[in-house]
N, C-alpha and C positions, 0 to 999 in steps of 0.2 A: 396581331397576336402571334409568339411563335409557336414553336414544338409544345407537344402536351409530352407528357413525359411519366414514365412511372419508378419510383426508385427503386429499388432493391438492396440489400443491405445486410449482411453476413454479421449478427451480432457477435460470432466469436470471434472477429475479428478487430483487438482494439482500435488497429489504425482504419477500419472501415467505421467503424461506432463513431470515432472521435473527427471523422471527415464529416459525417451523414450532415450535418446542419447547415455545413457549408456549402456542399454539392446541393440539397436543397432550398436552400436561397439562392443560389444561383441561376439555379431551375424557376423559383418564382420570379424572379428580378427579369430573367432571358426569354421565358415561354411560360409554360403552364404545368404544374405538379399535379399530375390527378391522385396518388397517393402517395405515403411511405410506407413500405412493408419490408418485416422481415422475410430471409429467403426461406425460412422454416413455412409460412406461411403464404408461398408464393402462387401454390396451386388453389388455394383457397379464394387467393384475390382473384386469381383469374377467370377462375369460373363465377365470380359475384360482378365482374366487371358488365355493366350498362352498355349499350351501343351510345350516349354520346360520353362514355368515359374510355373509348378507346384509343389509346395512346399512339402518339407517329417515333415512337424510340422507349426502348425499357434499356433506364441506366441502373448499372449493376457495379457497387465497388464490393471488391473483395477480392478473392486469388482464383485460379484457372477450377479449382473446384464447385467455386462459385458459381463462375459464368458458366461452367458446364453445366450445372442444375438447372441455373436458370434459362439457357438456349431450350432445354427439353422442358421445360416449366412452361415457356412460352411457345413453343411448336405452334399450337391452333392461332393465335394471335398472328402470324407473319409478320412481325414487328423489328427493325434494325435493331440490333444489341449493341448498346456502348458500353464496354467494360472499363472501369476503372480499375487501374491494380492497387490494393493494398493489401496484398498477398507478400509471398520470398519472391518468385518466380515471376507471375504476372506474364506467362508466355502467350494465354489467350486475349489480352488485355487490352483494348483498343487506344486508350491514352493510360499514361502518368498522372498523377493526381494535378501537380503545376502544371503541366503542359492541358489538363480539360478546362482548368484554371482560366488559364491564359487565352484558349479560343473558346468560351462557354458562349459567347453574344454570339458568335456564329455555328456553332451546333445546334446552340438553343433557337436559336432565330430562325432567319431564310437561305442561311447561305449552303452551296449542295456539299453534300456527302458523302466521303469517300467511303464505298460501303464492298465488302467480297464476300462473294456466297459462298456458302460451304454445303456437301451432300453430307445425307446422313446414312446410315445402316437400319434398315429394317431386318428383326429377328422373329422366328417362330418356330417354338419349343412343339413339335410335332411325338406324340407316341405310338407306340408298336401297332395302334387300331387307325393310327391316320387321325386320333382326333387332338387338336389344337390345343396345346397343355400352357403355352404362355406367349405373349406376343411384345415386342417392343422395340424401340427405336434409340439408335445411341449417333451420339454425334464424334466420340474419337474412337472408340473401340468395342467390339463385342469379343469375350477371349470366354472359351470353354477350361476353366481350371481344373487343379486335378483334387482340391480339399485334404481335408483329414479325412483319414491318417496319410497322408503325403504317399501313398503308393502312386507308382507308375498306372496311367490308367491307356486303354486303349482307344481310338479312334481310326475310323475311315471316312478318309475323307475325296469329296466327289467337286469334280471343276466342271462346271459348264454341261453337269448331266453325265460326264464323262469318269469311271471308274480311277480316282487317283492311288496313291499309297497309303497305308495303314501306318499311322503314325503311335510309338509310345512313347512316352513324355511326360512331362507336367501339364500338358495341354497346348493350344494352340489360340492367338490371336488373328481377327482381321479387322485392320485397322482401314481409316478413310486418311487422306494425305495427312487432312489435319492434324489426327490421333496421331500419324508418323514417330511425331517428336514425341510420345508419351510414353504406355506401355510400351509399346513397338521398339523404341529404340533403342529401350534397356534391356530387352531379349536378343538386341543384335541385328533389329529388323534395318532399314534405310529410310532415309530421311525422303520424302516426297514431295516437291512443293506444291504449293497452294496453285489450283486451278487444272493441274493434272487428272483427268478423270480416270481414276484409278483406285484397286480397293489394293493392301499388302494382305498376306497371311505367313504370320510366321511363330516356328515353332518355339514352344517354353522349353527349356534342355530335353531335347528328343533325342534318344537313345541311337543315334546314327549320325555320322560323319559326315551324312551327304546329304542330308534335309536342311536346304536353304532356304532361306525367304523368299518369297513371289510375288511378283506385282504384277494384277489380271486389271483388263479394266474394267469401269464401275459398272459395266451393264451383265459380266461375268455372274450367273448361280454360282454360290459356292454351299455344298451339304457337309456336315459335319453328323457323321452316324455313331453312337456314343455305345462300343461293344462293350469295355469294361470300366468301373466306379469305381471310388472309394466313398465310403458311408458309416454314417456315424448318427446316433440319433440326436446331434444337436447342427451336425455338417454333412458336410462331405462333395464331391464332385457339382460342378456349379456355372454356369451361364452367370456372365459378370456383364454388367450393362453401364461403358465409360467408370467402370473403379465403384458405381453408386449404386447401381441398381441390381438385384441378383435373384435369382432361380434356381432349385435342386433340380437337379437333371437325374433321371434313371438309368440304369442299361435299357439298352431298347432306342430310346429319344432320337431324334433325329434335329439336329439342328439349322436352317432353312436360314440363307444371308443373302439378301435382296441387296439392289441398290435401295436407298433410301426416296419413298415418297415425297417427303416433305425436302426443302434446303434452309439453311438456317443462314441471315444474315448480318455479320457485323461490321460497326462503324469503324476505322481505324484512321489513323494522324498519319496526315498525308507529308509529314516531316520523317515519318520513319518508316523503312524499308522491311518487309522480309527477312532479307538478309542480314540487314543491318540488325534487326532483333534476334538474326541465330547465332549471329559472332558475340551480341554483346550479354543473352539472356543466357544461351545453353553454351556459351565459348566453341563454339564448331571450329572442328582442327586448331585450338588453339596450339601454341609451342610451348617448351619446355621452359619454363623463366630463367633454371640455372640459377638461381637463389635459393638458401636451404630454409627451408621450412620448420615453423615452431617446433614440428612432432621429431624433426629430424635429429640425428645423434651424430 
């Protein structure tokens, strides 16, 4: 018998809906399907899952929001994640759809795994009494935004126990290498590779010329003390957990960024690189083509 496997499956996605049968008979024909669920209902299955319905891989098609759901979906499982991309991007995405295609007898089967851990971010939303207002765990980013009405909000922020700068801004990220490529690096932060134990923190347009991004390693406290808000009674100033998950933050709050207890691990096509996926997903340093462009006049 091989892999038991659980699927996952992003119904807004039609090129994941319109895969889903065939990734599933692949799964029955190669090892074993203990279910198919949507990702709406991912946290439902997991907690109804039986000890002998526990899976040795939870495959997931859909795009990098997917798999992000579903890596924090599955946390308590410890289970390899195979992402399928049928997402735009698919930067999290452990195969191609032809390429799982193509090697499914030996994922699904016996053959080993090429698998890379990833750490996560533990967060905890502390208030002015010390007492614990929310708790959670992100796998690319924990960012303190600044909400509606879009005012400048204030923060101090603390490294390692140690009194840092009082930052104004839109707020501030800290990302895990992974997240690097995400929010991180369309604020200007840097690109970190995979396996560097290291958290970044960087800022959302901070009000200063000399507030650069930082890279502490992953065993680094970082406090984030939230002196002023914006607020609104439908919004406003906000703990964002990986793009999905969120919390109102008060003046006062104090926000607490751990290395991550848990690590999260996926399957990835030992045909393709790292690298090879930053030149050919996110084009890194690409050059100038020098051909004029549709929009161009």
């Amino acid at each position: 018998m091989g892999r038991s496997a659980l699927l996952v499956v992003n119904p807004r996605k039609p090129r994941a809906v319109e895969a889903a049968d065939d990734v599933a008979s692949l799964i029955t024909k190669h090892g074993k399907l203990i279910r198919h669920v949507h990702s709406g209902d991912l946290a439902a299955t997991v907690s109804d899952l039986g000890q002998a319905e526990q899976p040795d891989l939870i495959v997931v098609l859909g795009g990098d929001g997917t798999i992000l759901s579903a890596a924090r979906g599955c946390l308590e499982l410890d289970t390899p994640l195979l992402g399928i991309n049928t997402g735009k991007v698919g930067f999290m995405a452990g195969y191609e759809l032809e390429s799982f295609r193509k090697n499914a007898a030996g994922l699904l089967g016996d053959a080993p795994l090429r698998i890379h851990t990833h750490r996560t971010l533990d967060g905890q939303v502390v208030d002015t009494e010390g007492r614990t207002q929310h708790q959670a765990t992100a796998l690319n980013e924990l960012v303190v935004t600044a909400g509606p009405p879009y005012r400048m909000i204030t923060l101090d922020l603390s490294i390692d126990g140690q009194p840092g700068p009082t930052v104004s801004g839109d707020g501030l990220i800290v990302s895990t290498p992974l997240g690097s490529t995400a929010y991180n690096i369309s604020a200007g932060g840097p690109i970190v590779a995979p396996g560097v134990d290291a958290s970044v923190i960087t800022p959302i347009a901070a009000h200063s010329l000399s507030f650069r991004p930082i890279v502490l390693g992953a065993d680094v406290p970082v406090d984030i003390a939230v002196r002023s808000i914006n607020s609104t009674e439908e919004a406003g100033t906000t703990l964002l957990i990986d793009g999905q998950g969120h919390h109102r933050l008060n003046e006062g709050d104090t926000v607490r960024i751990r290395n991550g207890r848990r690590t999260v691990r996926f399957v990835s096509d030992p045909g393709v690189s790292y690298w090879r996926t930053l030149l050919g997903k996110m084009h890194w340093a690409s050059t100038p083509t020098g051909r004029v462009g549709e929009f161009d006049r």
